[in-house]
Biopython code that builds the backbone (N, CA, C, O; Angstrom):
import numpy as np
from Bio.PDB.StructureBuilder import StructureBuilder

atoms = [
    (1, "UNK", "N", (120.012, 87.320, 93.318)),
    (1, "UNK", "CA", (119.270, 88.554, 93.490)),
    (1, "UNK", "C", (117.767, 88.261, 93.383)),
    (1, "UNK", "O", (117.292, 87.541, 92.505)),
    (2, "UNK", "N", (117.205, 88.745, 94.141)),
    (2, "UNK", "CA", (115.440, 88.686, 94.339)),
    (2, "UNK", "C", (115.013, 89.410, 93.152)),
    (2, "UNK", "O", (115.612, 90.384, 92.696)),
    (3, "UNK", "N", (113.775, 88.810, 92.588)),
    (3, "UNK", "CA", (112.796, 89.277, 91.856)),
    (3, "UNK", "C", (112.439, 90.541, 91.567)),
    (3, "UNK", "O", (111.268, 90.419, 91.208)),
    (4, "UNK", "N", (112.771, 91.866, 91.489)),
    (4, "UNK", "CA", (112.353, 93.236, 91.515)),
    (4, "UNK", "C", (110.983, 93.220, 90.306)),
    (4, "UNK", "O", (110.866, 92.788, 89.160)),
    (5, "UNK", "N", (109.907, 94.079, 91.462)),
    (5, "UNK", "CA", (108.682, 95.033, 90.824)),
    (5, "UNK", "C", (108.775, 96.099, 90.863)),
    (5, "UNK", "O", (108.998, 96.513, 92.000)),
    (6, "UNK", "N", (108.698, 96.953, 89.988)),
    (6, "UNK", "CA", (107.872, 98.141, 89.935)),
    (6, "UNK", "C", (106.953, 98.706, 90.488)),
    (6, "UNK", "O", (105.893, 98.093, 90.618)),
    (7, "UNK", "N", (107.066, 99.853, 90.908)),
    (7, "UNK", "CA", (105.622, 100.672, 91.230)),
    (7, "UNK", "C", (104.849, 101.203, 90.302)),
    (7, "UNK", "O", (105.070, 102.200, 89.614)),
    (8, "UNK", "N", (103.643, 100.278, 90.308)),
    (8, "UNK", "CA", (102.564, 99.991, 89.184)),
    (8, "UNK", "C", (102.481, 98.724, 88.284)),
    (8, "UNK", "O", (101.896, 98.398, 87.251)),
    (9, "UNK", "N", (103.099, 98.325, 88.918)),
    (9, "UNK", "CA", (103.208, 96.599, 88.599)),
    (9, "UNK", "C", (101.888, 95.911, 89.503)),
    (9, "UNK", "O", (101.496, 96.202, 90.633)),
    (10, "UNK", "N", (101.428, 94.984, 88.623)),
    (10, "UNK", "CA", (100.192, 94.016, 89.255)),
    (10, "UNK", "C", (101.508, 93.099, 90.477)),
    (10, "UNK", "O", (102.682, 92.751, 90.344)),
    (11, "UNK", "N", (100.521, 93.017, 91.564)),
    (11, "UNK", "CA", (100.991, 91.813, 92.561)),
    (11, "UNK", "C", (100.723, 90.565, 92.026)),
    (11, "UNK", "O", (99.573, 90.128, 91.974)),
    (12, "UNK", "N", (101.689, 89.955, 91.624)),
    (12, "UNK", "CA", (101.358, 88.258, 91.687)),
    (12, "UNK", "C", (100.758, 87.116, 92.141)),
    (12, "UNK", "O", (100.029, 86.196, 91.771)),
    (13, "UNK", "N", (101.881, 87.911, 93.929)),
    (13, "UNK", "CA", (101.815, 86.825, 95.030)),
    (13, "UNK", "C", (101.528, 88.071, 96.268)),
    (13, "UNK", "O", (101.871, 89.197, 96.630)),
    (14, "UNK", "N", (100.898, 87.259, 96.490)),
    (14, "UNK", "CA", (100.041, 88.151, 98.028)),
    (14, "UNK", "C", (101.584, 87.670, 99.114)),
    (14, "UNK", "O", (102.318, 86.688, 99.007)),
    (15, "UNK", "N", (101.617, 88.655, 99.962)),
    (15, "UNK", "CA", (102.837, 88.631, 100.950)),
    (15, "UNK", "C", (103.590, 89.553, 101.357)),
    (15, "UNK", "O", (103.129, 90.655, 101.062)),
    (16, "UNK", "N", (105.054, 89.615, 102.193)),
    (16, "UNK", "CA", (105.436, 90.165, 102.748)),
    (16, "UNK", "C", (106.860, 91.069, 101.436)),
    (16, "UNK", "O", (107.845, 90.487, 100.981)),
    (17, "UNK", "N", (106.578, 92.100, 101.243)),
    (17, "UNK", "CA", (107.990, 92.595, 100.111)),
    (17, "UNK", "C", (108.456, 93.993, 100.964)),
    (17, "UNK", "O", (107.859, 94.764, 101.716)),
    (18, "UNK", "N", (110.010, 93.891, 100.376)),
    (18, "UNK", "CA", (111.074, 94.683, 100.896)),
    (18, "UNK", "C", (110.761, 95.617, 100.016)),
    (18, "UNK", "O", (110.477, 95.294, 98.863)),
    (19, "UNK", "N", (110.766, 97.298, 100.539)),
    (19, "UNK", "CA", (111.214, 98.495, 99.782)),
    (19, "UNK", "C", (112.479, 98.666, 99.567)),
    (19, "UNK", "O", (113.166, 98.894, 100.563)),
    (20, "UNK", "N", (113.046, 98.618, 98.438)),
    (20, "UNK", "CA", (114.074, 99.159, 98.282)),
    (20, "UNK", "C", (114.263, 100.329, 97.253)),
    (20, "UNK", "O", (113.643, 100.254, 96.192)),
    (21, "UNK", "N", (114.907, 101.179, 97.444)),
    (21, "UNK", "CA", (115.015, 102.441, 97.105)),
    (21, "UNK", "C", (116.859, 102.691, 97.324)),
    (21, "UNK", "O", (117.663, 102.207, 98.120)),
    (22, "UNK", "N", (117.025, 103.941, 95.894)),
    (22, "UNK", "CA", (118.630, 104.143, 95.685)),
    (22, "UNK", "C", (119.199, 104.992, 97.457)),
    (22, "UNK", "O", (120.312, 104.988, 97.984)),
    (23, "UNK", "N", (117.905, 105.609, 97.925)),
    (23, "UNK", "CA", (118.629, 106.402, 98.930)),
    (23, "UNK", "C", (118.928, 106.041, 100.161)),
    (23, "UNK", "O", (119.612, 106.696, 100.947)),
    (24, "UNK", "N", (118.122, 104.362, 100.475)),
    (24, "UNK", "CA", (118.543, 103.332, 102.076)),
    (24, "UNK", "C", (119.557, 102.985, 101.838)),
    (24, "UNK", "O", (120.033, 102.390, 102.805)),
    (25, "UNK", "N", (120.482, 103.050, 100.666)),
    (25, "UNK", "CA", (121.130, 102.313, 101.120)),
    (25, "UNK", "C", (121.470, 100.475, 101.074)),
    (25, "UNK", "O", (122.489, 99.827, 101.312)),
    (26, "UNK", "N", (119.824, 100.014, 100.574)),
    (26, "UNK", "CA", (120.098, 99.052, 100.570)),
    (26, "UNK", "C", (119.554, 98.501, 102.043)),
    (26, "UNK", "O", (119.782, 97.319, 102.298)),
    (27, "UNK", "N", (119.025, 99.105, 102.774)),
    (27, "UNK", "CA", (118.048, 98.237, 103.862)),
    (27, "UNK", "C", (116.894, 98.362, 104.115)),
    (27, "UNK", "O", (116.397, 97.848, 105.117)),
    (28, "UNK", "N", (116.017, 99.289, 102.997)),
    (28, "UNK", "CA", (114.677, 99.075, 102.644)),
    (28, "UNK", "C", (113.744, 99.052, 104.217)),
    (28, "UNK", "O", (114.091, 99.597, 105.264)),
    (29, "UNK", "N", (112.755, 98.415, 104.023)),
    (29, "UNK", "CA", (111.235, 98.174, 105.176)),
    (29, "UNK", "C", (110.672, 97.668, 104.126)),
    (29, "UNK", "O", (110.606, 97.663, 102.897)),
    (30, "UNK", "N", (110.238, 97.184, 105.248)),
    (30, "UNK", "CA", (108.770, 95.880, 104.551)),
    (30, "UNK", "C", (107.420, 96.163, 104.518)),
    (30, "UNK", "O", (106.910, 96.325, 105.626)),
    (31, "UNK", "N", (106.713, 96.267, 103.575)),
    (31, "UNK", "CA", (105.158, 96.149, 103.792)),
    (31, "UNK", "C", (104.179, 94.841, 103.023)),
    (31, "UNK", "O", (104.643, 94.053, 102.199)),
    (32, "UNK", "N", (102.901, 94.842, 103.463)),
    (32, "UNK", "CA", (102.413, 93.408, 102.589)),
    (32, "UNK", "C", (102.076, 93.672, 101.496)),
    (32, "UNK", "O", (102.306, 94.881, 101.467)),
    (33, "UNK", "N", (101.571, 93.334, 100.268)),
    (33, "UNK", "CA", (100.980, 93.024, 99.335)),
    (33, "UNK", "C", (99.736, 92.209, 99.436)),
    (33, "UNK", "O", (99.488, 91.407, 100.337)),
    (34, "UNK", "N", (99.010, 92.489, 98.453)),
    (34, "UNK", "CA", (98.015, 91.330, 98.067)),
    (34, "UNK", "C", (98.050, 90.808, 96.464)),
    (34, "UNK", "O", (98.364, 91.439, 95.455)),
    (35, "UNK", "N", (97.780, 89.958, 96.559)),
    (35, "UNK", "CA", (97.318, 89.430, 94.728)),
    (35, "UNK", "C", (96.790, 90.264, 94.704)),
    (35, "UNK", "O", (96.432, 90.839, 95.732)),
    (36, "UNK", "N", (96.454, 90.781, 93.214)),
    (36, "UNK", "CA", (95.680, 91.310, 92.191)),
    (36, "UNK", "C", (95.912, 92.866, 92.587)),
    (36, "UNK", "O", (95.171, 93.714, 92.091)),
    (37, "UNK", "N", (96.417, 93.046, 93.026)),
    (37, "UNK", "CA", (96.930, 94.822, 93.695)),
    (37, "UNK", "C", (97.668, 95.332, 92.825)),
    (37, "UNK", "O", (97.902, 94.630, 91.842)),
    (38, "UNK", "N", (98.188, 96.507, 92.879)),
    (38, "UNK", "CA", (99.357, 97.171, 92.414)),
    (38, "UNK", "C", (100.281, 97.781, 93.582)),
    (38, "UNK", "O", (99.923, 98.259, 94.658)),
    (39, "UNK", "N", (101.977, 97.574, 92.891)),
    (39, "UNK", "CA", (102.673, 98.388, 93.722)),
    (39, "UNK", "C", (102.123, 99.409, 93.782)),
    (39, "UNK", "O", (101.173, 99.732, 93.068)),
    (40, "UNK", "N", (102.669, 100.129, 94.708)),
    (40, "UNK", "CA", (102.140, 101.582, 94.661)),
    (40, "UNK", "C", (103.842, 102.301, 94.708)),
    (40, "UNK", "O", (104.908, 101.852, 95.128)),
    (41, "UNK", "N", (103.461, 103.589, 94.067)),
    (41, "UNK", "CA", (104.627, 104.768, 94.087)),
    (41, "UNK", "C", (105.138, 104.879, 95.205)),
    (41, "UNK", "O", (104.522, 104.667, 96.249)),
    (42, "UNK", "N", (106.743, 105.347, 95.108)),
    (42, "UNK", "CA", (107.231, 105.354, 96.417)),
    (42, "UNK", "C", (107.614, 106.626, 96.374)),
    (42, "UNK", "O", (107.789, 106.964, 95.203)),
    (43, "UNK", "N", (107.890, 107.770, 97.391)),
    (43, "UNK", "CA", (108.291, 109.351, 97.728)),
    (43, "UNK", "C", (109.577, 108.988, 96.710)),
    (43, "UNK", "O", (109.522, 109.546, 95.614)),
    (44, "UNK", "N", (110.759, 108.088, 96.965)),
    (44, "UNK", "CA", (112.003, 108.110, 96.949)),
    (44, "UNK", "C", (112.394, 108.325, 95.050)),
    (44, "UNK", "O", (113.306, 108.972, 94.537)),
    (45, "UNK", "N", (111.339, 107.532, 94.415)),
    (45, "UNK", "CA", (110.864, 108.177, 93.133)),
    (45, "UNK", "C", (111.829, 106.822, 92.102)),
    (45, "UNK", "O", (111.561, 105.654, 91.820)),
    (46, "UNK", "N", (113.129, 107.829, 91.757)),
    (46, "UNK", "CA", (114.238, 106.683, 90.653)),
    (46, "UNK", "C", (114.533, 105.572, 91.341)),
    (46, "UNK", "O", (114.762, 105.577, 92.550)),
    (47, "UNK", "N", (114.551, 104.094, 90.281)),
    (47, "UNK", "CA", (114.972, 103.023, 90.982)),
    (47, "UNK", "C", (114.652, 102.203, 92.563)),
    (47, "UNK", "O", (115.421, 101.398, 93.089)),
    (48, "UNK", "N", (113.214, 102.690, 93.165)),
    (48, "UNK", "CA", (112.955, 102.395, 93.629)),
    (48, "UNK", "C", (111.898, 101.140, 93.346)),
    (48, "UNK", "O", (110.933, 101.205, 92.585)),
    (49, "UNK", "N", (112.321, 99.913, 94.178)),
    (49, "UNK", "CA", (111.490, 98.687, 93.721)),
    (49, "UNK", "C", (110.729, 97.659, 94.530)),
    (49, "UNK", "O", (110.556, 98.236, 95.604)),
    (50, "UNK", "N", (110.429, 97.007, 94.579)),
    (50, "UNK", "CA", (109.683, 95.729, 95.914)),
    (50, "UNK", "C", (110.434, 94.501, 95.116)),
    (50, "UNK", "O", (110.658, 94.302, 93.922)),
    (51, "UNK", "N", (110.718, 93.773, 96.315)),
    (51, "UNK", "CA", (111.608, 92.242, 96.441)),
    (51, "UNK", "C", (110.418, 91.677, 97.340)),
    (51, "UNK", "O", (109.868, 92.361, 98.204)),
    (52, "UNK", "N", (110.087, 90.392, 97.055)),
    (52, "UNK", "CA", (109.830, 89.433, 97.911)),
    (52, "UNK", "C", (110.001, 89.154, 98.843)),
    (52, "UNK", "O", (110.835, 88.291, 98.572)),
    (53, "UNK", "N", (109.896, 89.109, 100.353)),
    (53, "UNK", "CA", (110.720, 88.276, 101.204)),
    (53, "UNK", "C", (110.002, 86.902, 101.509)),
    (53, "UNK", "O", (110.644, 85.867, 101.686)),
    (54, "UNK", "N", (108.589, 86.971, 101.559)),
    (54, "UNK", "CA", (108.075, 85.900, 102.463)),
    (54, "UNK", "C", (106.405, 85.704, 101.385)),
    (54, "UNK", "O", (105.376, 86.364, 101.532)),
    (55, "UNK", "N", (106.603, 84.847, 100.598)),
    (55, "UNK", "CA", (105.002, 84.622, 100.081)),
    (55, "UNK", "C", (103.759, 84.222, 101.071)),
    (55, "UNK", "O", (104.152, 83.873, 102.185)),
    (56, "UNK", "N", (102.892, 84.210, 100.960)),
    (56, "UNK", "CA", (101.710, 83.692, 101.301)),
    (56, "UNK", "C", (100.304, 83.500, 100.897)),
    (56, "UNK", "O", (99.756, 84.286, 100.125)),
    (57, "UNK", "N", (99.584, 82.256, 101.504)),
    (57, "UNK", "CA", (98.234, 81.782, 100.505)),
    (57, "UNK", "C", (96.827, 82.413, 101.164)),
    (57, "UNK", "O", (96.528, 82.070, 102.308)),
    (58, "UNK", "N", (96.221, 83.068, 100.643)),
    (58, "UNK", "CA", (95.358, 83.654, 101.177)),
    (58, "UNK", "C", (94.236, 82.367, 101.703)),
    (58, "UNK", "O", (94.029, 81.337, 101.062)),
    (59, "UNK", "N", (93.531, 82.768, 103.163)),
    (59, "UNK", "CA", (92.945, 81.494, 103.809)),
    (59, "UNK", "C", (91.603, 81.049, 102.703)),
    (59, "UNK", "O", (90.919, 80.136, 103.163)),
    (60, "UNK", "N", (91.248, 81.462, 101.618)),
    (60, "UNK", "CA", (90.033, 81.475, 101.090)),
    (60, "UNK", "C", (90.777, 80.090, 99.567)),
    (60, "UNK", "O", (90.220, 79.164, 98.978)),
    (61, "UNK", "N", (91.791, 80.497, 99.513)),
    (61, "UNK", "CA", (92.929, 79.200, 98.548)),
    (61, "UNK", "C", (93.031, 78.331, 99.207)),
    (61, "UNK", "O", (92.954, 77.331, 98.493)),
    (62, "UNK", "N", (93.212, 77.979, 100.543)),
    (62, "UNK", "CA", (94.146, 77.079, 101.223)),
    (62, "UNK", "C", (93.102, 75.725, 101.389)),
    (62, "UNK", "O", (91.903, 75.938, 101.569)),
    (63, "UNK", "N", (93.606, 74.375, 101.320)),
    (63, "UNK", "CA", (92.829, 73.450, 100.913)),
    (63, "UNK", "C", (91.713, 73.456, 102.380)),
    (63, "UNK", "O", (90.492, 73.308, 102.407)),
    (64, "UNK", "N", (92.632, 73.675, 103.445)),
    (64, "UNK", "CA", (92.143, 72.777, 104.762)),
    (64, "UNK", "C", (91.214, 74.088, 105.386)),
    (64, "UNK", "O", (90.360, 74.031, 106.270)),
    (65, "UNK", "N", (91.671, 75.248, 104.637)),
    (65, "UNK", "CA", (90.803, 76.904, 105.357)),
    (65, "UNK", "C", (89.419, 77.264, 104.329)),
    (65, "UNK", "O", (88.482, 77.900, 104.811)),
    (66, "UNK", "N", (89.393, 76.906, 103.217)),
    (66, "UNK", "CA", (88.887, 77.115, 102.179)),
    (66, "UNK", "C", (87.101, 77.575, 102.693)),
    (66, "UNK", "O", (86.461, 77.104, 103.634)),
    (67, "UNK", "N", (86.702, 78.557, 101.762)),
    (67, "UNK", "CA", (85.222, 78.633, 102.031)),
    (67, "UNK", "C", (84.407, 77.557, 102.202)),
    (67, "UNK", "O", (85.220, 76.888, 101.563)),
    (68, "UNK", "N", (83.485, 76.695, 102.491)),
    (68, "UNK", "CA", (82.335, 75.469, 102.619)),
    (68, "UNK", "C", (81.235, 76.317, 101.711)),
    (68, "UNK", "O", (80.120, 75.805, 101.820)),
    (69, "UNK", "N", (81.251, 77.278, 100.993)),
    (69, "UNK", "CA", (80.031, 77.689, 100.360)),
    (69, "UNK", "C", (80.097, 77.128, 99.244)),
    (69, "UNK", "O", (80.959, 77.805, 98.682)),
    (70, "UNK", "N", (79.845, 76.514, 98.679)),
    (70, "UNK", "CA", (79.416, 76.002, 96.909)),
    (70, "UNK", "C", (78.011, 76.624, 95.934)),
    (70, "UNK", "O", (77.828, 76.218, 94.787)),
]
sb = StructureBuilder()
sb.init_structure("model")
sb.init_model(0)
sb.init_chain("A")
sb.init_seg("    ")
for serial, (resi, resn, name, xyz) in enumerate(atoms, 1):
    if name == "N":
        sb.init_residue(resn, " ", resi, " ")
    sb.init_atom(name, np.array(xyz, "f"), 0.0, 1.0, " ", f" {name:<3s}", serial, name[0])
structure = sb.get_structure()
């Protein structure tokens, strides 16, 4: 089972996370995240949570994308 956040939970990992909520069913939609964000509230309200699907490094981290400003 994937990682479940909360809505109002700090983002960790910047990326792609599944909504899941008691009333899909269980097939959710996806929206992105960023580091340092918060979930945000969902309409669907109880037991609704964000799963992970797909992490990613923002281009300003990445060794070979990285800013040249010092």
């Amino acid at each position: 089972m994937a990682e479940q956040h909360k809505p109002g939970e700090k983002v960790q990992t910047s990326g792609i996370y599944k909504v899941v909520t008691e009333s899909d069913g269980g097939t959710g939609f996806e929206v992105t995240r960023v580091e340092g964000e918060h979930f945000p509230p969902t309409r669907s309200g109880k037991g609704a949570h964000y799963e992970l699907v797909h992490g990613a490094t923002h281009s300003h981290k990445h060794s070979e994308l990285g800013s040249r400003d010092k």
